[in-house]
C-alpha positions as CSV (number, residue, x, y, z in Angstrom):
1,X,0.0,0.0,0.0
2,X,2.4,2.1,0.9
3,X,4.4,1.3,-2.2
4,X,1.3,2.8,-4.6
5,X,1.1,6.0,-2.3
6,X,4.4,6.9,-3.6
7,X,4.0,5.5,-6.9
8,X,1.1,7.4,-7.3
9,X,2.6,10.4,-5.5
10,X,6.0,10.3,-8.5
11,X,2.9,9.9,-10.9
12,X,1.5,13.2,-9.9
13,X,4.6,15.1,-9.5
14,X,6.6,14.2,-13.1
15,X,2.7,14.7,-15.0
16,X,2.6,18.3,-13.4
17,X,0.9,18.0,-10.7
18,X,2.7,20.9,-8.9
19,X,2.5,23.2,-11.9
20,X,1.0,25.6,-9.7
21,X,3.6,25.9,-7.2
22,X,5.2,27.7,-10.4
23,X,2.9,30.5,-10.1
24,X,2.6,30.4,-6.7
25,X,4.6,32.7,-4.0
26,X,7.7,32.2,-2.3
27,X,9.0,33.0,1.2
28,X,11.9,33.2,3.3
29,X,11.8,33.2,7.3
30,X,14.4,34.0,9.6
31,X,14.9,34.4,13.2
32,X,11.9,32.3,15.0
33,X,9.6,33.3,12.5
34,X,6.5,30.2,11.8
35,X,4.7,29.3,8.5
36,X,2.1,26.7,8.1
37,X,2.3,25.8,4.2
38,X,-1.6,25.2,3.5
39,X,-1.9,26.3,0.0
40,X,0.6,26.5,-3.3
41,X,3.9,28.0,-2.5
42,X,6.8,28.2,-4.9
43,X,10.4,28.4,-2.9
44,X,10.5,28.6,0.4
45,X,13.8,29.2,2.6
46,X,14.5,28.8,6.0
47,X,17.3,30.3,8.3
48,X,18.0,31.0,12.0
49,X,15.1,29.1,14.3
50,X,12.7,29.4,12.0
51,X,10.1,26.7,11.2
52,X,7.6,25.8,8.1
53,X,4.8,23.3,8.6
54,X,3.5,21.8,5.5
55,X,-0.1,20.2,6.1
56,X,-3.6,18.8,4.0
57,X,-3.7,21.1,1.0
58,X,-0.2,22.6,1.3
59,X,2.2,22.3,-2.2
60,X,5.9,23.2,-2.5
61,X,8.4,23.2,-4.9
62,X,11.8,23.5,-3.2
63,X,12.3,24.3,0.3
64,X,15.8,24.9,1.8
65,X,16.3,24.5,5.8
66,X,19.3,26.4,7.1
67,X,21.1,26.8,10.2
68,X,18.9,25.4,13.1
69,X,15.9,25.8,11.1
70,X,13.1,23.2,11.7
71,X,10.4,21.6,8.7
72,X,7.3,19.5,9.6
73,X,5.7,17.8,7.2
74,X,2.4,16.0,7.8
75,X,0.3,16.6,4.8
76,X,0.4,17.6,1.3
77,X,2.9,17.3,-1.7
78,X,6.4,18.6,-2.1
79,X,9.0,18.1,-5.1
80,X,12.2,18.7,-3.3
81,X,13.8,19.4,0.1
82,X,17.4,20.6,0.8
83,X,18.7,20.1,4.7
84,X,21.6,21.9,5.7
85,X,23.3,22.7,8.5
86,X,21.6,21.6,11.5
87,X,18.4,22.1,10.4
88,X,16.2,18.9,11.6
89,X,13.2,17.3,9.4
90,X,10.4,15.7,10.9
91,X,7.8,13.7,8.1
92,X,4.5,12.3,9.4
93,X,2.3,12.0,6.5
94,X,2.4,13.7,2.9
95,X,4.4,12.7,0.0
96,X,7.8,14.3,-1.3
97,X,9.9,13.5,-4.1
98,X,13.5,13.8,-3.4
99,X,14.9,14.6,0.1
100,X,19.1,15.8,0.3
101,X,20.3,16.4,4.0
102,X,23.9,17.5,4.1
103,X,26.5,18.4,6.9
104,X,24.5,17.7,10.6
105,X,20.9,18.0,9.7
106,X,18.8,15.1,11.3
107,X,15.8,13.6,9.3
108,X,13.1,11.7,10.9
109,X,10.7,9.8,9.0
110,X,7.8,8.2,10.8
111,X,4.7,8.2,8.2
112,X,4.4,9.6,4.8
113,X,6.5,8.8,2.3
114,X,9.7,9.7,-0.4
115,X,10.4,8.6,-3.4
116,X,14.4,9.7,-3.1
117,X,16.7,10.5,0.1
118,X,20.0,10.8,-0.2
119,X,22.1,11.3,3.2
120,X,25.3,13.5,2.5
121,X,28.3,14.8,5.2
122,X,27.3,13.8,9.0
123,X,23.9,13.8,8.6
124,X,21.2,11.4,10.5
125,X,18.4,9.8,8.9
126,X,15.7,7.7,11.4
127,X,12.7,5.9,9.5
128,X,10.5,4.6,11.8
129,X,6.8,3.1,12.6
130,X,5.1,3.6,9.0
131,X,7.9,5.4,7.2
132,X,8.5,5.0,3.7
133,X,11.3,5.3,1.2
134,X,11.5,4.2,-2.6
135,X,15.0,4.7,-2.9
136,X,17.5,5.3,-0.1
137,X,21.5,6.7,-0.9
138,X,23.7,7.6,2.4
139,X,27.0,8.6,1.7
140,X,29.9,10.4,3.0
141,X,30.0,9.7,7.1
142,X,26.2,10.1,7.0
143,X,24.1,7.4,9.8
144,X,21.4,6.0,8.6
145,X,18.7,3.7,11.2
146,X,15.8,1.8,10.4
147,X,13.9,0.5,12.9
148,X,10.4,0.5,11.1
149,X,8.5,0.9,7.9
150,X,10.0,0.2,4.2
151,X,12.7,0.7,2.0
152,X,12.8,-0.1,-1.9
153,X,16.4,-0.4,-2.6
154,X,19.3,1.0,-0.2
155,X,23.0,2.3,-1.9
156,X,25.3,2.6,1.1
157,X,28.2,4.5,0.2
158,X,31.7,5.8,1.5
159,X,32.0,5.4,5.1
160,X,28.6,6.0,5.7
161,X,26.8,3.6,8.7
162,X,23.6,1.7,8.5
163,X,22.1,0.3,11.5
164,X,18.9,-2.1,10.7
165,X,17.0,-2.9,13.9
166,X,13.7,-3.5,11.7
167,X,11.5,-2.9,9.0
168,X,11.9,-4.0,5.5
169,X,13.9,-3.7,2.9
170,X,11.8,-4.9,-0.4
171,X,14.9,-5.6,-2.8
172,X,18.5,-5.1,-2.0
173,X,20.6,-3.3,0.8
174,X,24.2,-2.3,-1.5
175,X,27.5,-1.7,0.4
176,X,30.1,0.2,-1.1
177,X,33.5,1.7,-0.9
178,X,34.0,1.3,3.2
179,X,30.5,1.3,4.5
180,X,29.6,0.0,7.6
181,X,26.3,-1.8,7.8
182,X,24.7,-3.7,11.3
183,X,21.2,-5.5,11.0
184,X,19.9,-6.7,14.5
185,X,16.2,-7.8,12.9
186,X,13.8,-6.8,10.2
187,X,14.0,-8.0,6.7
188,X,16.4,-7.4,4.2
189,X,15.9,-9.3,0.4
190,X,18.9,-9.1,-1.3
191,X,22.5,-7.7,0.3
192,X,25.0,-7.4,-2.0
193,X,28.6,-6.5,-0.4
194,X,31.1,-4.6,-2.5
195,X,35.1,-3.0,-2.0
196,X,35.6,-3.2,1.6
197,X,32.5,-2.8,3.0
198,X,31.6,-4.5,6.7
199,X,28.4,-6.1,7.6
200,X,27.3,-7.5,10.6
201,X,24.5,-9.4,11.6
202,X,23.0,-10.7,14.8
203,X,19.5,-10.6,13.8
204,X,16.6,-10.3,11.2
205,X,16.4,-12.4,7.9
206,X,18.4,-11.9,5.1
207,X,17.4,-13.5,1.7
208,X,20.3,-13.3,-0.5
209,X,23.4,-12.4,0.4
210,X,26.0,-11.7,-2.8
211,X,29.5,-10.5,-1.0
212,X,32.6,-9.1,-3.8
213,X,36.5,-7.9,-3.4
214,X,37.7,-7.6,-0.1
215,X,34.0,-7.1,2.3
216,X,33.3,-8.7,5.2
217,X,30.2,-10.0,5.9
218,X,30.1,-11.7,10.0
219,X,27.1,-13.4,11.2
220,X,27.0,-13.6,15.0
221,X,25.0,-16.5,16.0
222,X,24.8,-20.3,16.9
223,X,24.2,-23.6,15.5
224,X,25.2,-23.1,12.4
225,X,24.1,-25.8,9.9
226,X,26.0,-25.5,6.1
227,X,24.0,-26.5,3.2
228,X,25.5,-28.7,0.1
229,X,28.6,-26.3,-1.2
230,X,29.4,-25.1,2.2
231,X,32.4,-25.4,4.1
232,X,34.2,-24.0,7.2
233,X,37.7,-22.7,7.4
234,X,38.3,-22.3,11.2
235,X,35.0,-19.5,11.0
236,X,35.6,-18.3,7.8
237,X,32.3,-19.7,5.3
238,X,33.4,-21.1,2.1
239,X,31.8,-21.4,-1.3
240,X,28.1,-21.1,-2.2
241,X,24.6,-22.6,-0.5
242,X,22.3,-22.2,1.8
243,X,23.5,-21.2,5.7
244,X,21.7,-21.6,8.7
245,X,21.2,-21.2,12.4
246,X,19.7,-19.4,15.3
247,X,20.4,-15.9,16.8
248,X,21.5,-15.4,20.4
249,X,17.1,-15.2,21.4
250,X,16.5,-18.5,19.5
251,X,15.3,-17.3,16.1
252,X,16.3,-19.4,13.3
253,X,17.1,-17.9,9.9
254,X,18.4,-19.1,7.1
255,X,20.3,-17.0,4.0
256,X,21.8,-18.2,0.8
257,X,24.8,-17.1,-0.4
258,X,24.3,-16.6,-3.6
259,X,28.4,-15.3,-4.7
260,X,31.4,-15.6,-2.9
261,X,34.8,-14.0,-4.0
262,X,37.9,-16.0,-2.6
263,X,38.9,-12.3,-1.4
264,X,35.8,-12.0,0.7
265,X,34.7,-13.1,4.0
266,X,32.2,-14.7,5.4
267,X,32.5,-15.8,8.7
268,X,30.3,-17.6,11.4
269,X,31.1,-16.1,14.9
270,X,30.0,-18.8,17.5
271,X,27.9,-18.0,21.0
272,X,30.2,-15.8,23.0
273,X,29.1,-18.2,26.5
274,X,31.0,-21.2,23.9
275,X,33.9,-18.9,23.0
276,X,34.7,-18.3,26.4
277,X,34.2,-21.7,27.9
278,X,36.5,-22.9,25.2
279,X,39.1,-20.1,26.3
280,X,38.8,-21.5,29.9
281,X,39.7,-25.4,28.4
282,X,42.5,-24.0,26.5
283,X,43.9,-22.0,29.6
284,X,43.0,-25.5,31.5
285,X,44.9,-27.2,29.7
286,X,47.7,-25.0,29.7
287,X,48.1,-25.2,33.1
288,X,48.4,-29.0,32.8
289,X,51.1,-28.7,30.6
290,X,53.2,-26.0,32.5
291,X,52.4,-28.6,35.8
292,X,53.7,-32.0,33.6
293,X,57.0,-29.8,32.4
């Protein structure tokens, strides 16, 4: 459902939908001055403390956030939004097309939807509850959480960090260059693992997993069962097939590993309880060997 709101959204937008925004007024707020957008507006730009609310019946066609302005958006349509700064976002409801925070803005997502976000500089992106984005791009040293709602298709990028606590991800999560990405539950499809990119995961179901060049890719679990074309290297996972096992709670999952480039790695991190008891044998049996000498 959510999927066909911003579908349908796009669909109105690129037909011209917001051809009226072009004829509309623009305005610029500074200081703590308030706006609530409720009809057509053109431009809008915000500096200083100043905040714009765009509700039922309110269209935009670019809005930039300055400084430590603040943007609500809980209704209507808008084509783009610019963050900068440490201007924050807050999206309940509504639809945009293309979102860009840069430097330390902060973007929070918990209904409504976009069809493009892309997280630039140190900027922080939370989707949450009934959030939805089509497609997703952090880059730079940008954090990205999702912890509810949807995602089409994720492009992490530089050293960016993705943290995946739930939600969905329809079809694929992509780590490049020296991304760092944790999931700890939801759903991911497809994650495809490029360069040197690290992923962890303690939670959740993966799908597919595709991992290239020199990534990482650790799954911290127990009883680990490997399918026909699986084998293990100390922890290190080996070849193609279907992997299984539980997570720390109990929850089985299962992925298939799909590619595997001999300068990847896959590994299977045992239970820490098992880790350690095995350190205490091995320092055990040590001791015996010091006492025999």
């Amino acid at each position: 459902m959510k999927a066909k709101v911003i579908g349908a959204m796009v669909a109105v937008l690129m037909a011209g939908g917001m051809a009226d925004t072009a004829r509309a007024e623009d305005f610029i707020l500074t200081g703590i001055q308030e706006l609530t957008v409720n009809i057509a507006y053109g431009n809008g730009t915000l500096y200083d403390q100043s905040k714009a609310w765009v509700v039922s019946d309110g269209l935009m066609n670019n809005l930039y956030a300055y400084n430590s302005s603040t943007v609500g958006i809980s209704g209507g349509l808008m084509s783009y939004l610019y963050a900068y700064n440490s201007s924050t976002v807050g999206i309940s409801g509504g639809s945009l097309y293309n979102l860009n925070a840069y430097d330390s803005s902060t973007v929070e997502i918990s209904g409504g939807g976009a069809y493009g976000l892309q997280a630039h500089g140190s900027s922080t992106v939370n989707i949450t509850s009934d959030g939805g984005v089509r497609f997703l791009d952090p880059y730079d040293s940008s954090t990205v959480t999702l912890s509810g709602g949807s995602v089409k298709h994720i492009s992490a990028r530089d050293s960016c960090t993705m943290e995946i606590s739930g939600g969905k991800v329809n079809n694929d999560l992509d780590a490049y260059n020296s991304s760092n990405v944790t999931i700890s539950g939801g759903t991911v499809a497809g994650l495809v693992v490029h360069d040197s990119s690290t992923v962890t995961i303690s939670g959740g179901q993966v799908g597919l997993l595709y991992i290239y060049d020199t990534s990482t890719v650790a799954f911290d679990g127990q009883d680990f069962i490997l399918g026909t074309g699986l084998s293990l290297d100390g922890d290190r996972v080996l070849g193609t097939g279907v992997l299984s096992g539980k997570w720390f709670g109990g929850t089985a999952w299962t992925v298939n590993i799909s590619a595997n480039d001999p300068g990847a790695t896959i590994l299977a991190i045992p239970e820490p309880a098992t880790m350690s008891l095995l350190g205490l044998g091995g320092l055990a049996m040590l001791r015996r060997r010091r006492r025999m000498a």
